[in-house]
N, C-alpha and C positions, 0 to 999 in steps of 0.2 A: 488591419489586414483581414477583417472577418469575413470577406467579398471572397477570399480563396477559401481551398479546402486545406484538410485537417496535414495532409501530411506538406503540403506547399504551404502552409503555417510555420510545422515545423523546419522547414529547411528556411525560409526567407525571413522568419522574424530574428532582425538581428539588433544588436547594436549600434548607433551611429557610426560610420567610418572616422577614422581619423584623419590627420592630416595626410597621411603614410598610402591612402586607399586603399587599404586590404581588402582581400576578396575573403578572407575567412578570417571572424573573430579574433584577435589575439587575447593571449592571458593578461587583466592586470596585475600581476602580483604587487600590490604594494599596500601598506596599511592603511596609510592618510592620504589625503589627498591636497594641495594648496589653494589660496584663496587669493582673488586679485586686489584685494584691500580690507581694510579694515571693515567696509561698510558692503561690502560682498558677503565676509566672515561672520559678519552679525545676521544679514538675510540669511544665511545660507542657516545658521545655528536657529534661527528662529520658523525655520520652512515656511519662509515667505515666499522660495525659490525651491525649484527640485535644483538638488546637487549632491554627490557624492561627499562624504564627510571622513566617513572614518570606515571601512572594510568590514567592522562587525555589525555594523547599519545596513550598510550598502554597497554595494559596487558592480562595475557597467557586466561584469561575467554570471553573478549572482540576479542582477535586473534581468540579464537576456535568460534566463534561465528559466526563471520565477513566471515571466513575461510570454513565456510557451506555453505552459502550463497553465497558465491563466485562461489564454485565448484555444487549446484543447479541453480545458473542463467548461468551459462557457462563464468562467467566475469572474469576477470584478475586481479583486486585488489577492495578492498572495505574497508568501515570506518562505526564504529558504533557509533550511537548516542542517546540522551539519550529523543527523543521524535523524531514520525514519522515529524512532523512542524521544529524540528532543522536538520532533513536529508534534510530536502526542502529547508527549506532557507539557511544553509549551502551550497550545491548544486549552488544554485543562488547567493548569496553572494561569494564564491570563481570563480566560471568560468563570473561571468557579470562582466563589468566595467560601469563606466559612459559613458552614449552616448548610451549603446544596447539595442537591441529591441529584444523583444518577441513576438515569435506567438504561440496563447496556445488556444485549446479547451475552451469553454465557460463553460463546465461544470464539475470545478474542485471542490474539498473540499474549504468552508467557508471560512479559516483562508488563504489558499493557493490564494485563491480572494482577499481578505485584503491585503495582500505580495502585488498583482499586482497596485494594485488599490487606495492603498492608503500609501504606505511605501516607494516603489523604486519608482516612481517617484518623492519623496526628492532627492533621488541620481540621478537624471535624466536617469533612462531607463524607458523604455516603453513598453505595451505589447497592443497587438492588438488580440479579439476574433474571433475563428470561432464557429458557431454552428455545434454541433455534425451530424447532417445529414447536412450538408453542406462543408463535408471536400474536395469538388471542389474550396470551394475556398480560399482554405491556400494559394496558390502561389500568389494571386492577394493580399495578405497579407505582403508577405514578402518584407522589403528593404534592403538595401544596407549593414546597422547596425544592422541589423537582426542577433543574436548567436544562439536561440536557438529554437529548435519547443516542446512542450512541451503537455503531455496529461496524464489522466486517463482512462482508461478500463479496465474491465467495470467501466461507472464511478458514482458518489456518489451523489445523490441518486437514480435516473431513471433509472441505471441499461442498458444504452446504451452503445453501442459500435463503437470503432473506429478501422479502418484495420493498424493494425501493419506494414504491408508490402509498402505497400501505404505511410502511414507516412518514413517510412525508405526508399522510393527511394525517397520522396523528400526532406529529409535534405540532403540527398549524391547530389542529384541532387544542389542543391541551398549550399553544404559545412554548413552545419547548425547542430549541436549539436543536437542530439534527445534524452531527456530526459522522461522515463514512469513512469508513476506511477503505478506499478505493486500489490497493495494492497489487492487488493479484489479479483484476482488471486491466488495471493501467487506464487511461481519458481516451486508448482506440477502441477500446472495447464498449466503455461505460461510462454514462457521465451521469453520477446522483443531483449534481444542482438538477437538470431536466425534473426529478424526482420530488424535488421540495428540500433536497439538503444546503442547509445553511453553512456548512464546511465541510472539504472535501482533504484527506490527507493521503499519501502516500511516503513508503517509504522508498525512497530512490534507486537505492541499494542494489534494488530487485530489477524487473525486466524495463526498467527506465534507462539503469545505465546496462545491463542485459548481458554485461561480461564483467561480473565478479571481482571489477578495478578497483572501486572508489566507495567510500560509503556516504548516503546524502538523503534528507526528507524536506519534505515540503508539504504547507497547508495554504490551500487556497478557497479562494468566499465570498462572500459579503463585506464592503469596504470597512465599511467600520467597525465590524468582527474581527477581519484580517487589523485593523488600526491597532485594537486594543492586544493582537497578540505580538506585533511589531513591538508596540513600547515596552511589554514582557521581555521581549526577546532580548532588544537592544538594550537592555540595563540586567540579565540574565547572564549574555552571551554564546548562546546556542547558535552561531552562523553557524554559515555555512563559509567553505573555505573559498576565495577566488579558482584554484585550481580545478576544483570537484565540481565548482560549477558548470565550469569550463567545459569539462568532461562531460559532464550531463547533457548540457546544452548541444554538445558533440551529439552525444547517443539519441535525442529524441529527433535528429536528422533522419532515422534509419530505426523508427519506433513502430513505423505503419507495417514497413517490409519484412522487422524480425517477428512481430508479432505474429503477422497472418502464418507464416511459418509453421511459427512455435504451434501453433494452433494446429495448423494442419498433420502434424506429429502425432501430438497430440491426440487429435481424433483417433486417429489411426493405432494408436499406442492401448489406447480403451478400449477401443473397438477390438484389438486381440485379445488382451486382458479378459474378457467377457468372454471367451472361447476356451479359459486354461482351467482343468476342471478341480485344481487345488486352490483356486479362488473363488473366494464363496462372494463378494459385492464389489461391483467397481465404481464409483464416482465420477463421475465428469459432466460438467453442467452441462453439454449438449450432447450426450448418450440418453437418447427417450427413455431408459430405466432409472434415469436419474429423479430422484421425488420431486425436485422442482424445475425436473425439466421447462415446462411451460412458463415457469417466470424466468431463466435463464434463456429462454427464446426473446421474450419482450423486454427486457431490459440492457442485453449483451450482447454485440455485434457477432462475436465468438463464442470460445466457451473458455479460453487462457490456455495455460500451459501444465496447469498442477491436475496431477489424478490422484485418489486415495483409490487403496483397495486392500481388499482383507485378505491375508493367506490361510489358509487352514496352517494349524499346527502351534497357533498361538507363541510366544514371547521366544522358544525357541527354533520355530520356523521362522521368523520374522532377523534372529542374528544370524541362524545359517542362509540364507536369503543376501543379507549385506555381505556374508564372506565370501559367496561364491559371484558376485559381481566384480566384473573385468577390465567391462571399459568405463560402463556411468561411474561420477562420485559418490563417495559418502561424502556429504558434508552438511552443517547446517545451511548454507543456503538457499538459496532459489533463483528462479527467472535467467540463468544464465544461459551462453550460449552452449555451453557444457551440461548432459543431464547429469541430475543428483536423484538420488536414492537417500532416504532415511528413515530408519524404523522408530517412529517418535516413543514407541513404549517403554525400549529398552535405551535411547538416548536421550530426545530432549524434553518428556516428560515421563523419564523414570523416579523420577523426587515424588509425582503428585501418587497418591492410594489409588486403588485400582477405581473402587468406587468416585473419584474426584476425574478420569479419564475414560469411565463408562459415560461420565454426565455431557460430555464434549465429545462424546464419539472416538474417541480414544480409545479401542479395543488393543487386544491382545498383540494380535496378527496381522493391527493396519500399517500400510507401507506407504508413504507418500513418493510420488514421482512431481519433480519438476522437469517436465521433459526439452531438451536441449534441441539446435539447430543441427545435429549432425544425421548423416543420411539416414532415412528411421528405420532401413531395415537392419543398421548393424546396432539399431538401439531395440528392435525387437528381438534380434538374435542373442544379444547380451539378457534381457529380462527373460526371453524364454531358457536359456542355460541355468539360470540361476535359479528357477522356477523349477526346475528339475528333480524330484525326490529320487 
């Protein structure tokens, strides 16, 4: 189907009909699947044959799923999984050995820190940080054992950017695996294979499935990158679930039209933001005040749905802020059809030292917005109340 476009992608890559001719996919729920002989069951166990085997391999809701996402990032094979954290460490646990090193943006998701920092170096690899304005000095990073270069953009929660292009001429440069975390893009926004990335991940979770239903990740790539994290997988068991696929495979029907949305809020939600005079910096990769406005131009169809911005009044403006909001959420999430509101310093990186949240742009008084689908002035009226002193 690559003769159509991205969102007639989305809607028509399906699954083969059944005998039944459905007009819309059904769920398989079921775990195994049967074989019509003995000598069926041995091709099929030897993949002399594509066939459905067993649910945590495979299966036709998890294929059509994987099978979109392929053909929106422009990738060659992919594997679904049953949380954005099991795509990741999948990913790293099938392509690392002992002995590799990593070089990775400083400012990745929480748990994806934890992985670096405190997990694989049991297994002895390593991973060494650059700071997000500071991607001069990746190469002065890399050694010998060095496999992978690795990042987020925009990334979680600062809402900073890294040049795609730049990252991919220097793993090609230095033979090095470029792995993105393509999240808070999504494949309508952004597509790093274009860039030179060897794997592209996202966690589902977020504005994939875009209403805070289901949790689900997926990594897509290079066939025989994706091979080797398949057999991880399938002998791991990180699926993903038939249902959740189901559901995904649902939501990237309608990924083109909630996006341009979300976006369009968005702008607009920034654009006031930068008018209220108890916030000192606003974030959003297409606000020309943004520092890397101009690679957020050339790389991203949009600018997403997430803004950061700083309140004056630091850790205690930042909690009076989340209490006098009305209608958005507090929640950890994101990408929903529902905005969220959360003050990372005083919730989901109140563990790290203040200096370990200065280093990630973690201030005091920074607020993240994932801004939702509902009409944006009752979503500016709600931030301007709150904003209130």
């Amino acid at each position: 189907m690559s003769n159509y476009h991205f969102e007639t992608q989305a809607i028509r890559n399906q699954t083969e009909r059944s005998q039944f001719s459905e007009h819309s996919t059904p769920m398989y729920i079921t775990s195994s699947f049967v074989f019509d002989d003995a000598e069926d069951m041995r091709a099929s166990f030897a993949e002399e044959k594509e066939k459905n085997l067993y649910s945590r391999f495979s299966n036709p809701n998890t294929t059509e799923f994987v099978d979109k996402i392929v053909a929106m990032e422009g990738a060659e094979s992919g594997y679904a999984f049953a949380t954005g954290m099991a795509a990741v460490f999948s990913t790293f646990g099938a392509l690392l050995r002992a002995g590799d090193h990593v070089v990775s943006c400083r400012s990745v998701f929480g748990s994806t820190h934890s992985l670096f920092t405190k997990f694989f170096p049991k297994w002895n690899i390593q991973t060494s940080y650059f700071n997000v304005n500071e991607a001069d000095k990746i190469e002065g990073l890399i050694q010998p054992n060095t496999k992978i270069l690795y990042a987020e953009t925009p990334t979680n929660p600062g809402v900073d950017l890294l040049d795609l292009e730049l990252l991919g001429a220097i793993a090609k440069k230095h033979d090095l695996l470029l792995v993105i975390d393509n999240c808070f893009a999504t494949p309508y926004l952004q597509n790093p294979i274009k860039f030179g990335a060897d794997i592209v991940i996202h966690s589902a979770t977020k504005l994939i499935d875009g209403q805070g239903r289901v949790l689900g990740g997926v990594a897509v790539g290079k066939a025989d990158l994706i091979r080797e994290i398949y057999l991880f997988s399938r002998n791991t068991g990180p699926a993903m679930s038939p249902f959740n696929a189901w559901v995904l495979s649902k939501s990237l029907e309608t990924l083109a039209i909630r996006v341009e949305k979300h976006c369009e809020n968005a702008l607009k939600v920034a654009e006031f933001l930068e008018t209220q005079s108890n916030v000192n910096l606003v974030k959003y990769p297409f606000l020309k005040s943004h520092p890397q406005y101009e690679t957020a131009k050339k790389q991203m169809k949009l600018g997403g749905n997430i803004i950061a911005f700083e309140i004056n009044g630091g850790i205690e403006a930042g909690r009076k802020f989340l209490n006098k909001i009305k209608m958005c959420s507090l929640s950890a999430n994101l990408g929903d059809t529902r905005s969220i509101v959360t003050h990372p310093a005083s919730t989901t990186h109140s563990s790290l030292a203040e200096e370990d949240r200065l280093e990630v742009g973690i201030t005091d008084g920074l607020v993240r917005v994932s801004v939702g689908l509902e009409n944006v002035n009752d979503i500016l009226n709600d931030l301007k109340q709150a904003l209130e002193i």
